[in-house]
DSSP file (Angstrom, degrees, kcal/mol; ACC not computed):
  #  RESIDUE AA STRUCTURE BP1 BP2  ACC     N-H-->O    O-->H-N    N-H-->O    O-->H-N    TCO  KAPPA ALPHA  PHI   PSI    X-CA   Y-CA   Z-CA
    1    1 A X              0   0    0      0, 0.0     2,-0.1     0, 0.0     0, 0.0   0.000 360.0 360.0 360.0 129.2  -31.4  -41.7   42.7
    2    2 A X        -     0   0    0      1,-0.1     2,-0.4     2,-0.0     0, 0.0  -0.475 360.0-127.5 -92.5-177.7  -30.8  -38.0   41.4
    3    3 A X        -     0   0    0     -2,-0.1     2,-0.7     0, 0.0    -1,-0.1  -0.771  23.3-123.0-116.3 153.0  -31.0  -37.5   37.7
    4    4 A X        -     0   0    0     -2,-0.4     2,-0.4     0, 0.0    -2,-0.0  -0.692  20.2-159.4-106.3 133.5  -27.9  -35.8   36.4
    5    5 A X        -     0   0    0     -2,-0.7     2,-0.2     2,-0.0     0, 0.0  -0.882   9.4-164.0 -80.8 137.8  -28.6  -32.1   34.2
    6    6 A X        -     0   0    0     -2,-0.4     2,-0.3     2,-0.0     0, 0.0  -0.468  12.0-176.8 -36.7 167.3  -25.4  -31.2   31.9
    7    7 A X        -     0   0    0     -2,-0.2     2,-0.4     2,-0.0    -2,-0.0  -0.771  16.2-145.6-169.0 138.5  -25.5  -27.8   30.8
    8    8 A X        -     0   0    0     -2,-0.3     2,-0.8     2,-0.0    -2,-0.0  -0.935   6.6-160.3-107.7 130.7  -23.3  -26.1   28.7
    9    9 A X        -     0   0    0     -2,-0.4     2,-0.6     2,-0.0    -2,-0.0  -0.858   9.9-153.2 -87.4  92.6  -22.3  -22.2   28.9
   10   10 A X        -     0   0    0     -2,-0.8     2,-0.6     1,-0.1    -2,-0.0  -0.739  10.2-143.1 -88.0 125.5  -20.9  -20.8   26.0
   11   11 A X        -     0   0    0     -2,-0.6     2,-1.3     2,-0.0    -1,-0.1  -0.852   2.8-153.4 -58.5  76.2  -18.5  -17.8   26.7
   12   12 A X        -     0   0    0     -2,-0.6     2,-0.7     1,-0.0    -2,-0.0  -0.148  18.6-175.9  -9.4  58.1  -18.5  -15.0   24.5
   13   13 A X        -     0   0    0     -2,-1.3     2,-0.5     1,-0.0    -1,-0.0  -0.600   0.8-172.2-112.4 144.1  -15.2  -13.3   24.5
   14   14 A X        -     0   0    0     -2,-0.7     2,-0.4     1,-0.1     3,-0.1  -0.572  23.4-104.1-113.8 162.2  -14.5  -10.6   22.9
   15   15 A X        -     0   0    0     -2,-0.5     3,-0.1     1,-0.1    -1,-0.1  -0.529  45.8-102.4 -75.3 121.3  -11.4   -8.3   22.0
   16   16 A X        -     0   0    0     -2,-0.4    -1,-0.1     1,-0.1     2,-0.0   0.050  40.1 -88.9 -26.1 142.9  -10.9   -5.3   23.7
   17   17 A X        -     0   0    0     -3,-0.1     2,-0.4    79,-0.0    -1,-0.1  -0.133  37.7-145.9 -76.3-175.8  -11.5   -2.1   22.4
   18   18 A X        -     0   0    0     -3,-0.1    79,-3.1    50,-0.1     2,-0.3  -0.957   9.8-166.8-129.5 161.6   -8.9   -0.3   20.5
   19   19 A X  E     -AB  67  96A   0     48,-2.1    48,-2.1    -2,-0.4    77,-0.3  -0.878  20.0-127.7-141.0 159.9   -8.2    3.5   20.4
   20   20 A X  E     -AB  66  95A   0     75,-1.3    75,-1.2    -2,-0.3     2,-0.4  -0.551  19.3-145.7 -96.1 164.6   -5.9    5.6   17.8
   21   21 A X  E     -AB  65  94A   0     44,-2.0    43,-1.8    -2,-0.2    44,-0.7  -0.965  18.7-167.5-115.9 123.6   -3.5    7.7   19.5
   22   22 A X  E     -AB  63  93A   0     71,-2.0    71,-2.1    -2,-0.4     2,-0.5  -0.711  16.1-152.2-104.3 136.5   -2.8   11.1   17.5
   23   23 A X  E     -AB  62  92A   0     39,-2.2    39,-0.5    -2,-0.4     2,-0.5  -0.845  21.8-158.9 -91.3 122.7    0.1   13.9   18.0
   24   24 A X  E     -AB  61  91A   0     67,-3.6    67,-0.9    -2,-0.5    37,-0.3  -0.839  12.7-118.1-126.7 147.2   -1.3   17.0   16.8
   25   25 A X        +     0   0    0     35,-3.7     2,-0.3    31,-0.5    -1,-0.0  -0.049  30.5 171.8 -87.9 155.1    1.1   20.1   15.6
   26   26 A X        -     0   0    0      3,-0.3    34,-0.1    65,-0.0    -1,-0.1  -0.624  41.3 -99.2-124.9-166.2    1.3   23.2   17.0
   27   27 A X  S    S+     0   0    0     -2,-0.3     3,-0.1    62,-0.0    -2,-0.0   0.532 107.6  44.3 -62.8 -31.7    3.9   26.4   16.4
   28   28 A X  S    S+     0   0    0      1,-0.1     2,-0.7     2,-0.1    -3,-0.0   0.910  84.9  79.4-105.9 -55.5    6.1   25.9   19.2
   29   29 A X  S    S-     0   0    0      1,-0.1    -3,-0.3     4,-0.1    -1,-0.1  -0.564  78.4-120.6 -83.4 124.6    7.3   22.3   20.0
   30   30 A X     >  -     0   0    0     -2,-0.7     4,-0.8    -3,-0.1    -1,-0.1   0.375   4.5-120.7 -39.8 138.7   10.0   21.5   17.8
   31   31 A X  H  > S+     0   0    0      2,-0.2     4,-1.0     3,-0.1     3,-0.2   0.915 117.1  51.9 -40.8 -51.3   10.5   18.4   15.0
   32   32 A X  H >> S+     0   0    0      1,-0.3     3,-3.5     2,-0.2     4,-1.8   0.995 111.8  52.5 -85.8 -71.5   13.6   16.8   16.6
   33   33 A X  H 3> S+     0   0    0      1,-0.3     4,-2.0     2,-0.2    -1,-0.3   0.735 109.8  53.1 -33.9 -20.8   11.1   16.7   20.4
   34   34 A X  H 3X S+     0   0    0     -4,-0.8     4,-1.4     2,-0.2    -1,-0.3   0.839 110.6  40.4 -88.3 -34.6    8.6   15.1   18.4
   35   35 A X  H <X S+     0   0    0     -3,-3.5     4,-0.9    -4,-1.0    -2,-0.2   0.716 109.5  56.7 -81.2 -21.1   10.7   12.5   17.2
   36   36 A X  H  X S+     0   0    0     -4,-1.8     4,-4.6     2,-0.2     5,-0.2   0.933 107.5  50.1 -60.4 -58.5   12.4   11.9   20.3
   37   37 A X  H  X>S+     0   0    0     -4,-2.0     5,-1.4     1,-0.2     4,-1.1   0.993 113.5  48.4 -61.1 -50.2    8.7   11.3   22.0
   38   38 A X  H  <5S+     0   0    0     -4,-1.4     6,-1.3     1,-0.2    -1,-0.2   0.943 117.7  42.6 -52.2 -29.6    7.8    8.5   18.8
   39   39 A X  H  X5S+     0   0    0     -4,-0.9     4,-0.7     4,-0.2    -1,-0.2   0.966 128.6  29.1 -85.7 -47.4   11.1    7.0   19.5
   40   40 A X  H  <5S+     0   0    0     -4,-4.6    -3,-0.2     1,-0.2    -2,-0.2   0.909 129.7  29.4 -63.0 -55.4   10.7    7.2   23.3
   41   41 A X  T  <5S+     0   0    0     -4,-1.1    -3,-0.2    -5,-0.2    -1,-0.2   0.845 132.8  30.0 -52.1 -60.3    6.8    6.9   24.1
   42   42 A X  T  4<S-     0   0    0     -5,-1.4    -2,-0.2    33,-0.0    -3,-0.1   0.676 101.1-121.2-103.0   3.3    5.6    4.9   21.2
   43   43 A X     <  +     0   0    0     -4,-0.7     2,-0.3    -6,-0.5    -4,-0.2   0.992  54.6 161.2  65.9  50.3    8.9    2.7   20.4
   44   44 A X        -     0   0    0     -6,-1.3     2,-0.3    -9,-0.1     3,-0.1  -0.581  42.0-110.0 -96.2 157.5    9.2    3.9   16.8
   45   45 A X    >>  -     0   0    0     -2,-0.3     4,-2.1     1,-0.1     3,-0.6  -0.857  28.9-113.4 -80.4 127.0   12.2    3.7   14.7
   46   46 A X  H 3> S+     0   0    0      1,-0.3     4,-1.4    -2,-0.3     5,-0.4   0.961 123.5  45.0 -50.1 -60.3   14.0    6.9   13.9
   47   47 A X  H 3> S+     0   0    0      1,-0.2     4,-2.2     2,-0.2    -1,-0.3   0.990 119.8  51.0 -55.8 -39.3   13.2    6.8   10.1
   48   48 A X  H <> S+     0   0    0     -3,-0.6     4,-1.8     1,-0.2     3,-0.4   0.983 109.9  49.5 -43.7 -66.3    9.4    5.8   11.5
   49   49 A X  H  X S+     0   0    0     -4,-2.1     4,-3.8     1,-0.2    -1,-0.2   0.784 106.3  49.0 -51.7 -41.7    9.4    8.5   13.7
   50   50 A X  H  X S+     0   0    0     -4,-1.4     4,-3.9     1,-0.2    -1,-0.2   0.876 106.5  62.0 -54.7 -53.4   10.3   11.0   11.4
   51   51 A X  H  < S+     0   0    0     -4,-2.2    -1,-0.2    -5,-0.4    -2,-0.2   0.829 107.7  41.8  -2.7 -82.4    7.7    9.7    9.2
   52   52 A X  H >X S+     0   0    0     -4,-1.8     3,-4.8     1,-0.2     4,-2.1   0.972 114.1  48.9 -61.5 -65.9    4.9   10.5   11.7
   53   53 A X  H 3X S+     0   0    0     -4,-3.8     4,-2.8     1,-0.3     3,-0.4   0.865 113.2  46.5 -62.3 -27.1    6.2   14.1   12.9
   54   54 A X  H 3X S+     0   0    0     -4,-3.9     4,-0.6     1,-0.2    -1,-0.3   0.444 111.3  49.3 -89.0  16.4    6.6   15.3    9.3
   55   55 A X  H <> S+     0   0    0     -3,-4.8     4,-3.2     2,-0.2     6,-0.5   0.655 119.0  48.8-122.1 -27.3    2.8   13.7    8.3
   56   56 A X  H  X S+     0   0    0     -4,-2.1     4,-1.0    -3,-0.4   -31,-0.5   0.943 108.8  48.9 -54.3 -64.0    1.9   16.0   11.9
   57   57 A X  H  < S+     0   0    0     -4,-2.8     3,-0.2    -5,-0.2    -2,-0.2   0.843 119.3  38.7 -70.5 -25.2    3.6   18.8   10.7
   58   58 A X  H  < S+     0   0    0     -4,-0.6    -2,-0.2    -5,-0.2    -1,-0.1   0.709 129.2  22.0   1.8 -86.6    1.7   18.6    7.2
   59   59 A X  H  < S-     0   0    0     -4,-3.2     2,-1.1     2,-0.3    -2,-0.1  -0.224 108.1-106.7-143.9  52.0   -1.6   17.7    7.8
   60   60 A X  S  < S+     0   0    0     -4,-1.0   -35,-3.7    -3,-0.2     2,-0.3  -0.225  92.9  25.2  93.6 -51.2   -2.0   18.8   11.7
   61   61 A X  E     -A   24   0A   0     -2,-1.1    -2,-0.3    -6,-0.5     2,-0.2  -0.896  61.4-170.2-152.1 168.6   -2.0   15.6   13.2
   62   62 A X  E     -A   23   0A   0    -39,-0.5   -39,-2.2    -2,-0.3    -6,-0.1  -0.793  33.1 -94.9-179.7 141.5   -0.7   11.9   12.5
   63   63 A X  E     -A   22   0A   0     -2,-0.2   -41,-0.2   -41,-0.2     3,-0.1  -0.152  25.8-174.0 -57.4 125.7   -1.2    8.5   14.1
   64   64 A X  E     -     0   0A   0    -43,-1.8     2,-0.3     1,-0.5   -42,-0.2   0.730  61.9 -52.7 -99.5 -55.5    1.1    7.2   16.6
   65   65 A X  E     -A   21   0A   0    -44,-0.7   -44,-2.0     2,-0.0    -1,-0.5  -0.992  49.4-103.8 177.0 176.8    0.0    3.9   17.1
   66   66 A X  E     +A   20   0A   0     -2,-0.3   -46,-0.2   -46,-0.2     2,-0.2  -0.972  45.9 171.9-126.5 137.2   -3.4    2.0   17.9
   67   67 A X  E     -A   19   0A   0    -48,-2.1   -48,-2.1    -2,-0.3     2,-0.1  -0.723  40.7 -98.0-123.9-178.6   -4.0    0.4   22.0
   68   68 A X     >  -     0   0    0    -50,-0.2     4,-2.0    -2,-0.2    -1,-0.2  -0.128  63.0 -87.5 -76.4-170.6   -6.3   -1.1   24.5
   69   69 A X  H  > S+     0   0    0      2,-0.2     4,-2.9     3,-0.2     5,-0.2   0.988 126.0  42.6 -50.0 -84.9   -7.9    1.8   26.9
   70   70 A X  H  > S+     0   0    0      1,-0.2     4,-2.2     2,-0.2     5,-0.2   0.886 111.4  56.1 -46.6 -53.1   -5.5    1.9   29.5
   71   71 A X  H >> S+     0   0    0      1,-0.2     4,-2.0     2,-0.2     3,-1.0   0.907 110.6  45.8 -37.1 -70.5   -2.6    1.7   27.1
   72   72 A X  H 3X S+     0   0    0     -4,-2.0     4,-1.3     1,-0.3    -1,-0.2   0.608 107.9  51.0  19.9 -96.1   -3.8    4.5   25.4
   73   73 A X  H 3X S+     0   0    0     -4,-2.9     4,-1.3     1,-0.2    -1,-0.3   0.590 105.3  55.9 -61.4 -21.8   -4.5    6.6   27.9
   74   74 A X  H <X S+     0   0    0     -4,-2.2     4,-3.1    -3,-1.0     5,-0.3   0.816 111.3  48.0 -79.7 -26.3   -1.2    6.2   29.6
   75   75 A X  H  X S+     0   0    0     -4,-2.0     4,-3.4    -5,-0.2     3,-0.3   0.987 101.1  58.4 -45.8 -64.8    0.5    7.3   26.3
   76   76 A X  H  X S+     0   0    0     -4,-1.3     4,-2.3     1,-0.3    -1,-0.2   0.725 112.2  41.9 -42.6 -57.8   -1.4    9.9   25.9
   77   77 A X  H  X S+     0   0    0     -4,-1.3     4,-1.0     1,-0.2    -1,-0.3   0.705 106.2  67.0 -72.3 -23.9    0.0   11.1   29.6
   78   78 A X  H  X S+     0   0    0     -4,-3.1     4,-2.1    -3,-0.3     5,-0.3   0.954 102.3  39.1 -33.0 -70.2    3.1   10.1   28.7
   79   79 A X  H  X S+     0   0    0     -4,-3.4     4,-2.9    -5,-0.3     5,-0.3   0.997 118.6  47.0 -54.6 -65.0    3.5   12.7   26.0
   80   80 A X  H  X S+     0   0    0     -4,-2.3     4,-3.1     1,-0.2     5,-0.2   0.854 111.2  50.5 -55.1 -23.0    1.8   15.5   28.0
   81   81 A X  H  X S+     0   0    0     -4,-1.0     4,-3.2     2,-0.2    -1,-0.2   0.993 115.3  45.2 -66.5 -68.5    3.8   14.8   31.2
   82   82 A X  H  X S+     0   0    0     -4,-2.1     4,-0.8     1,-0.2    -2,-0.2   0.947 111.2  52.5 -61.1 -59.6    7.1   14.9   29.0
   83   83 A X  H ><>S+     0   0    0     -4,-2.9     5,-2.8    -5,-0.3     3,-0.6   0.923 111.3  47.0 -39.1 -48.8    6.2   18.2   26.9
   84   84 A X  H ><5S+     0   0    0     -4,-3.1     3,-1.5    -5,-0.3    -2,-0.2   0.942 106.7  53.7 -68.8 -32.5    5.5   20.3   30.0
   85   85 A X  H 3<5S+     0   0    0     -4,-3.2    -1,-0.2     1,-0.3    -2,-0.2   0.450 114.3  39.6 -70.7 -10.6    8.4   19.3   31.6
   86   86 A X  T <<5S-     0   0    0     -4,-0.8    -1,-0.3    -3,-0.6    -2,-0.2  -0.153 120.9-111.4-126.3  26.7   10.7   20.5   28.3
   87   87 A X  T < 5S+     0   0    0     -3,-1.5     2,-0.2    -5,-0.1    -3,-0.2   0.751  70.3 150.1  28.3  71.7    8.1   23.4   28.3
   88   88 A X      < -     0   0    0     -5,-2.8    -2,-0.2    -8,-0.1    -1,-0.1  -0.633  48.3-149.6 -94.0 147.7    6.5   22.2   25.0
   89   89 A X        +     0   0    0     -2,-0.2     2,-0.6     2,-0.0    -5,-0.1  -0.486  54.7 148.5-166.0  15.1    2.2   23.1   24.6
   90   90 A X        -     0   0    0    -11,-0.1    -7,-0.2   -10,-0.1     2,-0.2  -0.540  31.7-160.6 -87.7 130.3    2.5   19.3   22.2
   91   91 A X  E     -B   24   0A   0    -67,-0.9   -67,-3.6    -2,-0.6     2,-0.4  -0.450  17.1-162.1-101.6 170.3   -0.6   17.7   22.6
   92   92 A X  E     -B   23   0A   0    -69,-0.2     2,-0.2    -2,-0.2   -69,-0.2  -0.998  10.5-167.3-150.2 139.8   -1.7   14.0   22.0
   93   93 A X  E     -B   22   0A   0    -71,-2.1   -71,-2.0    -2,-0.4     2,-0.6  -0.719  16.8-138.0-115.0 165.4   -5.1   12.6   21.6
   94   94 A X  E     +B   21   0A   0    -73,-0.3     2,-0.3    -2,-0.2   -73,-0.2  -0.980  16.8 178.3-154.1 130.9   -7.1    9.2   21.6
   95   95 A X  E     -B   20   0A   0    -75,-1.2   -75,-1.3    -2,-0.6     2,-0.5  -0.818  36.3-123.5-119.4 131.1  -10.0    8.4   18.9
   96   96 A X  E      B   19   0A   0     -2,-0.3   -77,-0.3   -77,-0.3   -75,-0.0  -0.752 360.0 360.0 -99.5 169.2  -11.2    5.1   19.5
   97   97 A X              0   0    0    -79,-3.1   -78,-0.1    -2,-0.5    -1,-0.1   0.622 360.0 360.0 -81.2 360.0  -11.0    2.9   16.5
């Protein structure tokens, strides 16, 4: 007759990490392009968006929103993809939180 073990495994799960995504201003690409990528890229609301680019044009940079990794980073390419292509030099960055 075998003798019977339990054993219990406790599972740890933890939350992803999260990263900021920042716009940061430059000379060249325009207010109205800037709000057009928050409305488009991050799913802002026009009066949001406006929000953001004027806190960009300001003080340099301003928070778009906060993701997992992947997210993030595909914003991130999002933006650049979409600038060159309207021959814009606006850049976007990712801070983790």
């Amino acid at each position: 007759m075998a003798n019977k073990v339990e054993t219990k495994t406790k599972v740890e799960v933890q939350e992803p990490k999260k990263y900021k995504v920042f716009l940061l201003n430059d000379d060249y690409t325009t207010m109205d392009f800037v709000v057009d990528i928050l409305c488009e890229v991050f799913h802002k609301s026009y009066e949001e968006a406006v929000q953001i680019m004027l806190k960009v044009h300001r003080e340099g940079k301003g928070l778009c929103g906060v993701y997992t990794y992947e997210i993030a980073e595909t914003k991130v390419d999002q933006v650049h993809r979409l600038a060159r292509a309207h021959q814009f030099p606006l850049k976007a960055t990712m801070e983790e939180e």
